[in-house]
N, C-alpha and C positions, 0 to 999 in steps of 0.2 A: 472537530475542534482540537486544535491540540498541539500545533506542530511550529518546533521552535524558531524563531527568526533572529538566526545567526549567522553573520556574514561571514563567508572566509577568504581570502583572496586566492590565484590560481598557482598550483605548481603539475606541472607538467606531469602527462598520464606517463603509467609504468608501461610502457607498449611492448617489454621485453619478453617473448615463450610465448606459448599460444595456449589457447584454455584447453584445461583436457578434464576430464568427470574426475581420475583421482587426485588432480591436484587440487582441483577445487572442494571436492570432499574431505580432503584432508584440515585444507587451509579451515573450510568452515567449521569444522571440528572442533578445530583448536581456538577457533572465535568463540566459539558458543562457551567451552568452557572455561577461558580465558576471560570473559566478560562475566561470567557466574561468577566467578569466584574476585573481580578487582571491582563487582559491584557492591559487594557486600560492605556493607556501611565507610559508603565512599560518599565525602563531604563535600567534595566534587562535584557530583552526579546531582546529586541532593540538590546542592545549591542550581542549578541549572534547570533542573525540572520543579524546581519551587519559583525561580525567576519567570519562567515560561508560565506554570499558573498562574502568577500576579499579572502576567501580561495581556493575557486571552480571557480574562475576569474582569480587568479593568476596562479593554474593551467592548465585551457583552455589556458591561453595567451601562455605559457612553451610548451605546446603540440603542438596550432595551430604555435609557432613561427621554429619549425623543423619540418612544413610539408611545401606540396606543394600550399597552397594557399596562392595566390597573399600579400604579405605584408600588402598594402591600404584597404583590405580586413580582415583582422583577426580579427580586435578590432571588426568590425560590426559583424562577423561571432560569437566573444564569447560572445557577449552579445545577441542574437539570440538565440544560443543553450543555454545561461542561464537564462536570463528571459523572450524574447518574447515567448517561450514555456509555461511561465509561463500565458503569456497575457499580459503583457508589450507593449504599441504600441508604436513605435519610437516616437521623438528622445529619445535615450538612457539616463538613468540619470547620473549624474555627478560623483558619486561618490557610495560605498556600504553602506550610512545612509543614502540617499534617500531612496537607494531601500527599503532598513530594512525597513521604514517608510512604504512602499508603500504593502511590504505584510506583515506589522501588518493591515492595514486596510484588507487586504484581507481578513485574517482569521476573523477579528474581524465579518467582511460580510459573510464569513463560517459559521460562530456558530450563528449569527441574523437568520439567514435562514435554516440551515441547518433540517433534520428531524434527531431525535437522534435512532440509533438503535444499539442495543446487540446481542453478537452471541454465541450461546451457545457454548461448548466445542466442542461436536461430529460434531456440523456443521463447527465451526475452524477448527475440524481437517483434514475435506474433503477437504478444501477451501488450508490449509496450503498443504495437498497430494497432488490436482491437481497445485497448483503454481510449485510446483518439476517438474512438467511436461513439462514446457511454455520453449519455447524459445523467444528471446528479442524478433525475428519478429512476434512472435505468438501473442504480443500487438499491435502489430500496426495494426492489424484485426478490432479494437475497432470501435465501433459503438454508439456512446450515445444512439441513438434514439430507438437500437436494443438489446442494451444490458445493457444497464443501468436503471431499472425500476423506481429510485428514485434517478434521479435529480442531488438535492444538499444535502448530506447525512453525518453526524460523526457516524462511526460505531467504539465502543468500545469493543476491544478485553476481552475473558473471564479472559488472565493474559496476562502482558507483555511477548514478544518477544525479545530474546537477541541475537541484531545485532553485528558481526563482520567489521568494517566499514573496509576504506580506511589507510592505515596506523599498523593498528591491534586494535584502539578505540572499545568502545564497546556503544550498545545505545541498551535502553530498550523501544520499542517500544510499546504502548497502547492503541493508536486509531489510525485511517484513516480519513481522511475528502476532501470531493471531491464538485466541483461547475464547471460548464458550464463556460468556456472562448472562447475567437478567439486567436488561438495565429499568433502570426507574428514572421514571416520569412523574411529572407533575403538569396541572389545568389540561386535562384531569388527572389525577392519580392514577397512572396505570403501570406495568410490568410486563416487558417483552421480553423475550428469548433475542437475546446479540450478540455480538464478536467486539470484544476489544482488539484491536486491531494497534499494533506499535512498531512504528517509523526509528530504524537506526540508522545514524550518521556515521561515516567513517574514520576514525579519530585520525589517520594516517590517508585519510582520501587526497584529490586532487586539489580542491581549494583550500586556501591555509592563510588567512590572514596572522597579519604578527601578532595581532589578539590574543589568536589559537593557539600558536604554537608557544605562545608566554602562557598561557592557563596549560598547556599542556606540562610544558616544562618546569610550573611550578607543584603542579598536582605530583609529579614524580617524586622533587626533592622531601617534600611532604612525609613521603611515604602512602599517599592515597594513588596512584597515578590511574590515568582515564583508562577504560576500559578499550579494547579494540574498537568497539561494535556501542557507538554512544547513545543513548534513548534519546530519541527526537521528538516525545510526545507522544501522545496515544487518543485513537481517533475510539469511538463509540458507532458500529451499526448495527442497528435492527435488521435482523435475518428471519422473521415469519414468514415471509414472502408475503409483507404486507400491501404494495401493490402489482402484487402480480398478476390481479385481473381488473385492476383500473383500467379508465378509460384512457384513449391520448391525449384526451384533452386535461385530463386530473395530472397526469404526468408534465404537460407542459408547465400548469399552472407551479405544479411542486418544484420542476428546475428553474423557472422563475424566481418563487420563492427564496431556493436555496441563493440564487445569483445576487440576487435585490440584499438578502443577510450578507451577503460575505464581500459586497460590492461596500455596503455602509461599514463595517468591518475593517476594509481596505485602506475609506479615508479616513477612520480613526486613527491605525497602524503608522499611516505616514504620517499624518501630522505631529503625532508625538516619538517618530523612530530618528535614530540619529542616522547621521548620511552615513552610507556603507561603505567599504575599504573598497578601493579602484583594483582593480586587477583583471585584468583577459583571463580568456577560459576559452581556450580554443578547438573544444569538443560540443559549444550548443549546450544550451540548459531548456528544463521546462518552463513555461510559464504559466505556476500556478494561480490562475488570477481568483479563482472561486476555492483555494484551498482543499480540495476534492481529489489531486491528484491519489493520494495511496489510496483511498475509496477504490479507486476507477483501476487501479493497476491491479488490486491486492480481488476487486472482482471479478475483472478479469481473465487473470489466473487460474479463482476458481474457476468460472463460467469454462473454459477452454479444458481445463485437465478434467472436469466431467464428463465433457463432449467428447472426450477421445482424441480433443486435437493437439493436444500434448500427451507424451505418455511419461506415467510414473511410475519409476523401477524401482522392483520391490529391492529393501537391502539385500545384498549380497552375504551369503550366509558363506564362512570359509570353508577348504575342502571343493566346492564346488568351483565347475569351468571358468564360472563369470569373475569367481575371486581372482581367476590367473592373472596376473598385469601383461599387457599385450607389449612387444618390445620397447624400450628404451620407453618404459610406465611402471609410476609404483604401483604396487596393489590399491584397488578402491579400499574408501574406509566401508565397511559392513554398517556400520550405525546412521549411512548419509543414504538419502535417498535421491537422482537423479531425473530431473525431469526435463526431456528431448521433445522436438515437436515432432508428433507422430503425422499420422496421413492426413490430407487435405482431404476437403471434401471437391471429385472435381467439377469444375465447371459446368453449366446444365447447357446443352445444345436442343435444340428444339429439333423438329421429326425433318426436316429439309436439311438441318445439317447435316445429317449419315449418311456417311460415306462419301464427305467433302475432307479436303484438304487442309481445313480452319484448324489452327492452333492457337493457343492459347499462350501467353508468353510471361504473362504475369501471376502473382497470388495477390488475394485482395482478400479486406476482411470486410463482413454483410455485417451489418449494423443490427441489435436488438431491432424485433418488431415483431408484431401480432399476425397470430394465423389463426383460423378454424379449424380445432384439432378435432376429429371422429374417435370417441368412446363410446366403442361395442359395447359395454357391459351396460352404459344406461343407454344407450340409441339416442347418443344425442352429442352436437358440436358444443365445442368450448372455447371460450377465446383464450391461447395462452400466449406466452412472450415466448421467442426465440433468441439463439444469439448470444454474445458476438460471435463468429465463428469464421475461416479462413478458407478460401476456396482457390482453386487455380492449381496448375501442376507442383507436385513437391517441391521441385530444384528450380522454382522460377523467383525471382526476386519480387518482397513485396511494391506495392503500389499502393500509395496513400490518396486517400479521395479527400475531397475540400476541407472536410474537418479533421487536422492535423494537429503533431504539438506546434507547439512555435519555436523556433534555433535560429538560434543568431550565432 
């Protein structure tokens, strides 16, 4: 839950230079602490991310008030699924400018701590192929300890992402940023180990309705002006790996679940959202219809630079070879960490393929799913999840199988 539905209209991608690791370690750099420091009690921000929780509260209330749980129960129930996921400990706050206040310090705690890294294009694009893959229950797999190598992390996309929100809004997504929380629950009361997980917008991205660029250009005159890198909300997962030895059928039933929530969700969003600013976008957007997209990208990522199918380079310490900048390149920044897609795993050929002339021409990504793993130490099989992961020759272009995003 979390993510704001603000339309912008389209202005034309910057297609100019080509990505290279130091220019984008640089750039992001100076994002990270360019938005530290124009967040700090920005009236702005505030208001935005205070509007955004009255809007995703109003709708929880709508939803949970035509089901079937208990009356005396709903209000604790939506402020549970909306910010004790977040890491909110009860009691609940008064109103949606606490909260706003409560996770401007959060992010502000994101980017103090966080380690900044960049991803090149071909490893976005694996990262973007296997999200196509996930089903909601395939996050709740999440394991910090297992799958998450770094922590508290802003990883900066190589271009924005153009999201279809709730409503038909659109948001150009350009970083991720993730930290260790507990979130709290309620029916029952309980306490997990999670990831706040926070969606920034591009304040200078691709889509720009006249809205935008009138809040932008008035936040300036201000003296408040928007940050590079705008907080787009902040999503709440559970990372015990708490089903990661469900059954498939418990998992069917849970992305069910999630679909049937954010499907009702959906027709509240429109029927009280105002029509959105008309404009082309003639680079394809997602189409977040279950609200799951950063879920699915930000696990992803993990799941993949675990497995070794991205690699993450360590910063670059000066003095050393890797600092040299390679001709017509600045030096890398040392504080940015760069994540490339390393080897594939390749293709499996069966015993009558060897020593045929069968080549393989594409890369494909293998969907989460259950094996029987052999542990020697107890003599005995386990069922675990695998996945997502990417197969086929290094230098082959992907190949997307039936469940794709959707680009118009």
């Amino acid at each position: 839950m979390g993510k704001a539905s603000r339309g912008k209209k389209q202005r034309n991608r910057d297609s100019a230079g080509t990505w290279s690791a130091a220019k984008a370690a640089r750039t992001a750099h100076q994002a990270r602490a360019d938005t530290r420091k124009l967040l700090l009690d920005n009236a702005w921000v505030h208001a935005l991310l205070a509007s955004n929780m009255n809007n995703r509260m109003a709708e929880l209330r709508a939803v949970l008030g035509h089901s079937d749980v208990p009356e005396q129960h709903r209000e604790n129930l939506a402020f549970a699924m909306m910010i004790g996921k977040q890491g909110w400990k009860p009691p609940w706050p008064p109103g949606p400018a606490q909260a706003a206040r409560w996770q401007t310090q959060q992010i502000l705690h994101l980017l103090d701590q966080a380690e900044v890294l960049v991803i090149s294009p071909a490893a976005h694009a694996a990262v973007m192929a296997a999200a196509s893959t996930l089903e909601p229950a395939d996050v709740a797999t999440l394991d910090k300890d297992r799958d998450i190598l770094i922590p508290t992390g802003v990883l900066v996309l190589p271009e924005p992402v153009i999201v279809e929100n709730r409503g038909g809004s659109l948001s150009d997504i350009r970083a991720f940023g993730w930290q260790p929380v507990t979130q709290h629950q309620v029916l029952p009361d309980a306490q997990y180990p999670g990831i706040q997980l926070t969606c920034f917008m591009d304040r200078d991205g691709p889509v720009q309705p006249e809205s935008w660029r009138m809040a932008v250009t008035q936040a300036r005159a201000t003296g408040s002006p928007l940050p590079p890198l705008v907080p787009d909300g902040i999503y709440g997962l559970r990372a015990d790996g708490a089903l990661s030895t469900a059954s498939s059928e418990q998992h069917a039933s849970l992305s069910e679940e999630h679909r049937s929530l954010n499907t009702a969700l959906n027709q509240v969003a429109k029927h009280n959202a105002v029509p959105p600013e008309e404009g082309q976008w003639d680079g394809g957007r997602i189409l977040d219809a279950y609200d799951d997209f950063a879920a699915r990208y930000a696990f992803a990522f993990w799941r993949l630079a675990a497995q070794g199918i991205t690699a993450l380079g360590s910063p670059v310490e000066p003095g050393t070879p890797a600092y040299e900048a390679r001709p017509g390149e600045t030096r890398p920044d040392p504080d940015v960490r760069v994540i490339r897609l390393a080897h594939q795993i390749p293709a499996q050929r069966s015993a009558g393929d060897e020593g045929s002339s069968r080549a393989y021409h594409h890369r494909w990504t293998v969907r989460m799913h259950k094996v029987r793993q052999w542990y020697p130490s107890t003599q005995e099989h386990r069922l675990i999840w695998r996945g997502p992961y990417i197969k086929g020759p290094a230098d082959a272009p992907f190949m997307i199988g039936e469940k794709a995003y959707a680009v118009d």
